[in-house]
C-alpha positions in Angstrom: -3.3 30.8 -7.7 -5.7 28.0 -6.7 -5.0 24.5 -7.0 -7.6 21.6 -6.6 -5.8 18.2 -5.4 -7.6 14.6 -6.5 -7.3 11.9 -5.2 -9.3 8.9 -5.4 -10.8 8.0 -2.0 -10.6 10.3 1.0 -12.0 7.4 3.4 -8.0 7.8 4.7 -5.2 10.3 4.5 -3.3 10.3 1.0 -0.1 11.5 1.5 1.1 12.2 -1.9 -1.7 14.8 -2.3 -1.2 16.1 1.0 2.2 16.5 0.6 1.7 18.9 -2.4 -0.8 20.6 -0.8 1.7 21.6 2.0 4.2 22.6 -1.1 1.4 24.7 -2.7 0.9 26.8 0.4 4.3 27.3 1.5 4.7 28.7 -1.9 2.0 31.6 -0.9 -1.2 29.6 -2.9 -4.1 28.3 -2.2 -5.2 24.4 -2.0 -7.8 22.1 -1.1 -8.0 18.2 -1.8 -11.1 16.7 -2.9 -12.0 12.8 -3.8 -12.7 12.1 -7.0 -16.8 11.9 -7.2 -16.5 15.3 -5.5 -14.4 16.9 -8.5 -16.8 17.9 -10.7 -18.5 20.0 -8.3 -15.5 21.5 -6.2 -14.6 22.5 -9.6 -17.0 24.3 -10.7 -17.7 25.8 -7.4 -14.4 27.0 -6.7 -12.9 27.7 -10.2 -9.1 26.9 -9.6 -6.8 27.6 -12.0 -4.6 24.1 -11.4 -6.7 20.8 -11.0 -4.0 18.3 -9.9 -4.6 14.7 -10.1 -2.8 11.7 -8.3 -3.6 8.6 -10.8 -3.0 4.6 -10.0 -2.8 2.2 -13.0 -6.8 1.0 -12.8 -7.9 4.7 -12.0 -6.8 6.2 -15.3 -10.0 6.0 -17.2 -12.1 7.3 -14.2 -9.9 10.4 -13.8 -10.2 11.1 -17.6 -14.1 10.9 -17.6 -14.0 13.3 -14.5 -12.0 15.8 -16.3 -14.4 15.4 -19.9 -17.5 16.3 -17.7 -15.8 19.7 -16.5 -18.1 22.6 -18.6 -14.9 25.2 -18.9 -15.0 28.5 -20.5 -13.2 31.1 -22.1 -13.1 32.7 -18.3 -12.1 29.6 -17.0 -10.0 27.3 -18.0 -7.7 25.1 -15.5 -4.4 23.6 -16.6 -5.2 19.9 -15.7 -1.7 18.4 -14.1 -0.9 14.5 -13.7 0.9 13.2 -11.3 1.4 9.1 -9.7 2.0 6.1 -10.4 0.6 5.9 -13.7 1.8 8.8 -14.4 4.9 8.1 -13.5 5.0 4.8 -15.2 3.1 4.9 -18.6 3.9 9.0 -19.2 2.4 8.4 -22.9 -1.1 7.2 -21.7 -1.6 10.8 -20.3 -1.3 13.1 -23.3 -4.7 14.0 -22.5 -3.2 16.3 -19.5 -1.6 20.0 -19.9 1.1 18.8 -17.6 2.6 15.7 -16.5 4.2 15.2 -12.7 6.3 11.8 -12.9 7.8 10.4 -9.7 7.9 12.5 -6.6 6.7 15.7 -7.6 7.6 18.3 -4.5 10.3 20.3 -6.5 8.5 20.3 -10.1 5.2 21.6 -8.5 6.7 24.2 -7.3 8.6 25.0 -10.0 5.6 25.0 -11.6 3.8 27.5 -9.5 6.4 29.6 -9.9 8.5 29.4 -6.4 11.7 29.6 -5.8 11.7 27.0 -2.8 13.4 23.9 -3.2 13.5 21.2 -1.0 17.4 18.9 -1.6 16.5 16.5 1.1 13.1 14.7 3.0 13.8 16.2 5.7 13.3 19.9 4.1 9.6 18.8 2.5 6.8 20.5 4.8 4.7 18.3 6.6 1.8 16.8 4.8 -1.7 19.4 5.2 -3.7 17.7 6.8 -6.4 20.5 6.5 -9.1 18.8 4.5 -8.5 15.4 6.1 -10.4 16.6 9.5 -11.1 14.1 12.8 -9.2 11.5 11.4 -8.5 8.7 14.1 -5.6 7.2 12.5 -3.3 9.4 11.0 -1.3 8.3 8.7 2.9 9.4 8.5 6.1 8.1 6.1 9.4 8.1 8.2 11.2 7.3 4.7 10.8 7.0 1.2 12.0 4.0 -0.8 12.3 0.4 -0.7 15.9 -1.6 -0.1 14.2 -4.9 -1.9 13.3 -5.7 -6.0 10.2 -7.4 -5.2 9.7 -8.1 -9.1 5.8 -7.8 -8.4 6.3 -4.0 -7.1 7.2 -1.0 -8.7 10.0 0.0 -6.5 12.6 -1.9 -8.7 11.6 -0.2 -11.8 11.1 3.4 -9.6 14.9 2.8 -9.2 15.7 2.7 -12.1 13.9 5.3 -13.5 15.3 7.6 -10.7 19.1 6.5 -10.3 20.1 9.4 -8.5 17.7 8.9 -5.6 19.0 6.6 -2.8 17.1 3.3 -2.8 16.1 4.6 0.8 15.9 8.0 2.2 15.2 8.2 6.0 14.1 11.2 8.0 15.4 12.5 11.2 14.0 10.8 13.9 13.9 14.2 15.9 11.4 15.5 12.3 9.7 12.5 12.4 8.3 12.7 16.1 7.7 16.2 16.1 5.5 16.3 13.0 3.5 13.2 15.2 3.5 15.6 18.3 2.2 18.1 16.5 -0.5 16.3 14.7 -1.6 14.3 18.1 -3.4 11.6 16.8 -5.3 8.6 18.5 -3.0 5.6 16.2 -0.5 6.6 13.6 0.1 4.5 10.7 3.4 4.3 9.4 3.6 4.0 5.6 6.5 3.3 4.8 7.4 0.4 2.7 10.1 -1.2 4.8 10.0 0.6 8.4 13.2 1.7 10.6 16.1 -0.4 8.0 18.7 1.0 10.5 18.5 -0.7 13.6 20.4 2.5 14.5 17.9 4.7 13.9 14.8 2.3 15.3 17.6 2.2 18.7 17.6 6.4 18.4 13.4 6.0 17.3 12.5 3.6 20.3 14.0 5.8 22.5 12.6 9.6 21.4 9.3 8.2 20.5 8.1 6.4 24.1 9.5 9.8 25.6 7.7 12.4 23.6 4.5 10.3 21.9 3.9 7.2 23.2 0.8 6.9 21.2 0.0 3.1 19.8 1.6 2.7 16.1 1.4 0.2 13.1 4.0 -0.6 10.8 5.9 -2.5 7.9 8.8 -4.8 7.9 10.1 -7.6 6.1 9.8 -11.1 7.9 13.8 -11.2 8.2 13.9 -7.7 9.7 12.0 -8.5 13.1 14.8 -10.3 15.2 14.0 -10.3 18.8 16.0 -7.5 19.0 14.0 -5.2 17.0 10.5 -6.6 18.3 12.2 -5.4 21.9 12.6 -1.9 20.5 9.2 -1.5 18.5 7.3 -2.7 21.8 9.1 -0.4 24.0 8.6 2.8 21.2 4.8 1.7 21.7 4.6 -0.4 18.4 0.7 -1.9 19.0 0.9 -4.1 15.2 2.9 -4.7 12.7 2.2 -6.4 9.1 4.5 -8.4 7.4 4.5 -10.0 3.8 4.5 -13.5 3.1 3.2 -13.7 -0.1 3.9 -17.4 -0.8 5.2 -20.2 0.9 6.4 -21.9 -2.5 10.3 -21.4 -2.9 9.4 -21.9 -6.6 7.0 -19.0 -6.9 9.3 -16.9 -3.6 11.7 -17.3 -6.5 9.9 -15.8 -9.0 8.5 -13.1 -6.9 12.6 -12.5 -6.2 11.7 -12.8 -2.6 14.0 -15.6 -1.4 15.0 -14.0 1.8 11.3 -13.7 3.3 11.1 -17.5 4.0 8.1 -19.5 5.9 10.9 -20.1 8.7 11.6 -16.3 8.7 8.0 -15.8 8.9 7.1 -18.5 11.7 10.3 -16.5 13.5 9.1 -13.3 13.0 5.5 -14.1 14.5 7.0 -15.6 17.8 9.2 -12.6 18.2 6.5 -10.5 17.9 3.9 -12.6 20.1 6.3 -12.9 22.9 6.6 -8.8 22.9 3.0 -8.2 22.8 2.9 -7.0 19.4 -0.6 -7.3 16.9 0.5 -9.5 13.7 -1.1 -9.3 10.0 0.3 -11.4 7.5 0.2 -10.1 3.8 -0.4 -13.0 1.1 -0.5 -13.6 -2.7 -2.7 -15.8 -4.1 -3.0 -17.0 -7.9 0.9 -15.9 -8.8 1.6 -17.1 -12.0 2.7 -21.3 -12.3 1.0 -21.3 -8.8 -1.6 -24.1 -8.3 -4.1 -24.1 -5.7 -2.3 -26.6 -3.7 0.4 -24.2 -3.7 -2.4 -21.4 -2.2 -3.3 -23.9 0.4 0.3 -24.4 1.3 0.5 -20.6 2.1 -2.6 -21.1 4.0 -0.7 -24.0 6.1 2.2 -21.8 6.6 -0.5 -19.0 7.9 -2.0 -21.5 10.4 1.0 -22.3 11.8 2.5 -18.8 12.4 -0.9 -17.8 13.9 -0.8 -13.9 13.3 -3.8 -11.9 14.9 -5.1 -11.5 11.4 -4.3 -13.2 7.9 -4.5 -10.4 4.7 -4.5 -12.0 1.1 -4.8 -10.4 -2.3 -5.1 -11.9 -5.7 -1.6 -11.1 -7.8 -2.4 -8.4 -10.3 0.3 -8.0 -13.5 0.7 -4.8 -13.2 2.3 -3.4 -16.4 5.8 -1.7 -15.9 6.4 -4.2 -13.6 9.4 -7.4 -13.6 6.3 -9.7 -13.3 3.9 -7.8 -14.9 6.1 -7.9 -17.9 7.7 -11.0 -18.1 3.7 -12.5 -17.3 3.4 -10.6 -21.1 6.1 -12.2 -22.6 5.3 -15.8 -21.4 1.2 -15.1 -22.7 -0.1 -15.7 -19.0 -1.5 -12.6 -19.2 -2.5 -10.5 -22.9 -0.9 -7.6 -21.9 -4.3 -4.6 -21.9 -4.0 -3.2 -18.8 -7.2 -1.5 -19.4 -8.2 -5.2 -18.3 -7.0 -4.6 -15.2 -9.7 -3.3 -12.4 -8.7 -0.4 -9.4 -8.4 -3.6 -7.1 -6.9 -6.3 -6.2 -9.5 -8.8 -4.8 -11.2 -9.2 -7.9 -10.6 -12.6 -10.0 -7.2 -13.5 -11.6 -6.4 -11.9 -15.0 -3.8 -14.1 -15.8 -4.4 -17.0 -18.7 -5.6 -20.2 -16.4 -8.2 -22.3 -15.8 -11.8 -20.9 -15.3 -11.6 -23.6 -12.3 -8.6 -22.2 -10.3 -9.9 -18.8 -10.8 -12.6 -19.6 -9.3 -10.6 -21.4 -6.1 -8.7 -18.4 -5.9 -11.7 -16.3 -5.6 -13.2 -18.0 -3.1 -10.0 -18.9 -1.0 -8.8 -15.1 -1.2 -12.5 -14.3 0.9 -12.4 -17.3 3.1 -8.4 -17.2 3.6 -8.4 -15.4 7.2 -11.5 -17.4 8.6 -9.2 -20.7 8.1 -6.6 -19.3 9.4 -8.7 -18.5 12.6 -10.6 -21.9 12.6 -7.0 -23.7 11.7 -8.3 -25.7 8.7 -7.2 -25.8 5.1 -10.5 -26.3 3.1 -10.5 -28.9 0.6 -10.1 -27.5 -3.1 -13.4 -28.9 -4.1 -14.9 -26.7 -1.6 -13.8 -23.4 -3.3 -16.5 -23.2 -5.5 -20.3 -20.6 -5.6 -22.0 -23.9 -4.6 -20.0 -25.4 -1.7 -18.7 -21.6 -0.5 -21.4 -20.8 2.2 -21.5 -24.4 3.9 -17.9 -24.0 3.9 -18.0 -20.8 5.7 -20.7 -22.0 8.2 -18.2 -24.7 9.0 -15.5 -22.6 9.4 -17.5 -20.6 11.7 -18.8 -23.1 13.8 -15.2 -24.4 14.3 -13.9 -21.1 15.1 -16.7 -20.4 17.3 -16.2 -24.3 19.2 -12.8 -23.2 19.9 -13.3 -20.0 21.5 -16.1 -21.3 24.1 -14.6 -24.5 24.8 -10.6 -23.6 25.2 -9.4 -25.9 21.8 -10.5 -28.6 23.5 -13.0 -28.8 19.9 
């Protein structure tokens, strides 16, 4: 058989597609992986009797469009297959599919295409095909699956419930890990994991296989109370070049809400010394507009920013993503109406939540200006975060930021 993959964007490696490719051809078929706008036309090109789609909550009603402009006949009809988040999450919202995917989908796709070959552990799931991802400089990789936290603005909390019998984490051999790296040979690898290395006994066994046999520059994840000096020693040594960790919010109110309490501003300051005395690159993931949060609160996450002084300051705009702790509990306190259909494919866009046209507008503009104050060290004043005062605020910022680097931070 042949089996088209979709995935959104191809602009970077998607491992969930790739993944099933690999699965497809080890079970003797054919694959390819095209983006989304290309669909259509692969499609009808190549005729494959499986068009597999991987589907975030935003995406849905692009994918189904796709699929409505596909002119099928009586010779050719492909069995359209669902898989991702979405998917995995809001199962009824894809009756429009022949088959649905949910969760990780190695074992059921090949069910599915008729094979025999099982896969019991991570470790036995081929490596990702990389095949239609070609010259890639940064290669993307997963040395586990899983989160140990219940972020209640993530899906990995409700993932574990749905799937009880999977371990919260499941982490590959270090020995599979670095050979599938070797054998790829890339210029960076990005590690996707959503918590990197959780045993310090496999980043000790990691550190020390990995600046033997690769030695190529690597990003990764952590929490902020994961990166003791310790570990910053071992990621710098494996070759670790940066490292992103999450914030989110420095108000214990909202850190509360966001069931985060152990990822605190003095954790974060910490982790950012740790990290700068080992040499290590440093992006810090923020939240903005979390529901109570005021724009004072915003700016006090800025502060906390400023005075950590990563390499580069990341911020999003908190989506309610339905299926979600938060998500749902933003529905059943009316700060958010509850149609997802509202909600866009990203995350930079304006607040959807029920508040003031004025701090959605704040949060707009601080969410675009938010890494250029944390360069120029400045917390804008609120009345600045508005159409009319946003590009003399930027200019400002710029000319600060610009004083500093020709005349030492003596201005």
């Amino acid at each position: 058989m042949k089996i088209l993959l979709v995935c959104k964007s191809m602009k970077m490696e998607n491992l969930g597609v790739m993944y099933l490719s690999a699965v497809a051809k080890k079970s003797g078929h054919e694959s390819k992986i095209v983006d989304l706008p290309k669909m259509v036309e692969q499609a009808h090109a190549w005729k494959p009797d499986i068009i597999g789609m991987s589907i975030m909550t935003g995406d849905q009603d692009k994918f189904y469009a796709a699929v409505n402009k596909l002119k099928t006949s009586k010779l050719w009809r492909p069995k359209i297959v669902l898989g991702g988040p979405h998917v995995t999450f809001f199962p009824g919202d894809c009756k429009w599919a022949d088959v649905i995917l949910p969760g990780e989908a190695e074992n059921e796709l090949s069910e599915l295409l008729g094979s025999d070959i099982r896969y019991p552990d991570i470790n036995s799931i081929p490596w990702p095909d990389r095949t239609d991802f070609p010259g890639m400089a940064i290669r993307d990789f997963i040395s586990s699956r899983g989160c140990p936290h219940a972020c209640s603005y993530c899906f990995n909390d409700q993932w574990n419930k749905l799937f009880p019998n999977l371990d919260k984490v499941r982490t590959r051999s270090v020995k599979d890990v670095v050979s599938e790296i070797m054998s790829v040979n890339p210029q960076f690898v990005y590690f996707q994991d959503s918590c990197f290395a959780v045993s310090i006994r496999w980043m000790l066994d990691f550190s020390n296989l990995y600046s033997r046999k690769v030695g190529i520059p690597f990003h990764c994840h952590m929490r902020p109370d994961q990166v003791t000096d310790d570990r910053a020693y071992f990621l710098k040594k494996a070759g670790c070049y940066s490292i992103r960790i999450a914030l989110e919010t420095a108000s214990d109110k909202l850190r509360k809400l966001l069931n985060r309490r152990h990822a605190t501003n003095t954790e974060t300051i910490s982790a950012a010394k740790h990290l700068r005395r080992h040499g290590i690159k440093l992006m810090i993931q923020n939240i903005l507009c979390l529901p109570t949060s005021t724009i004072e609160d915003d700016l006090a996450t800025l502060e906390v920013n400023i005075q950590a002084n990563p390499d580069y300051s990341w911020c999003s705009i908190f989506v309610p993503y339905p299926g979600t702790v938060l998500g749902e509990y933003c529905v059943k306190k009316n700060w958010y109406n509850g149609n997802y259909k509202n909600i866009s494919d990203s995350f930079f866009d304006r607040s959807v939540l029920n508040i003031s046209s004025n701090y959605r507008e704040q949060s707009y503009y601080l969410q675009k200006v938010f890494a250029l104050c944390v360069q120029a060290k400045e917390v804008p004043h609120p009345e600045e975060l508005t159409a009319e005062r946003f590009p003399g605020l930027v200019h400002r910022l710029m000319r600060k930021s610009g004083d500093s680097i020709l005349y030492g931070g003596v201005i």
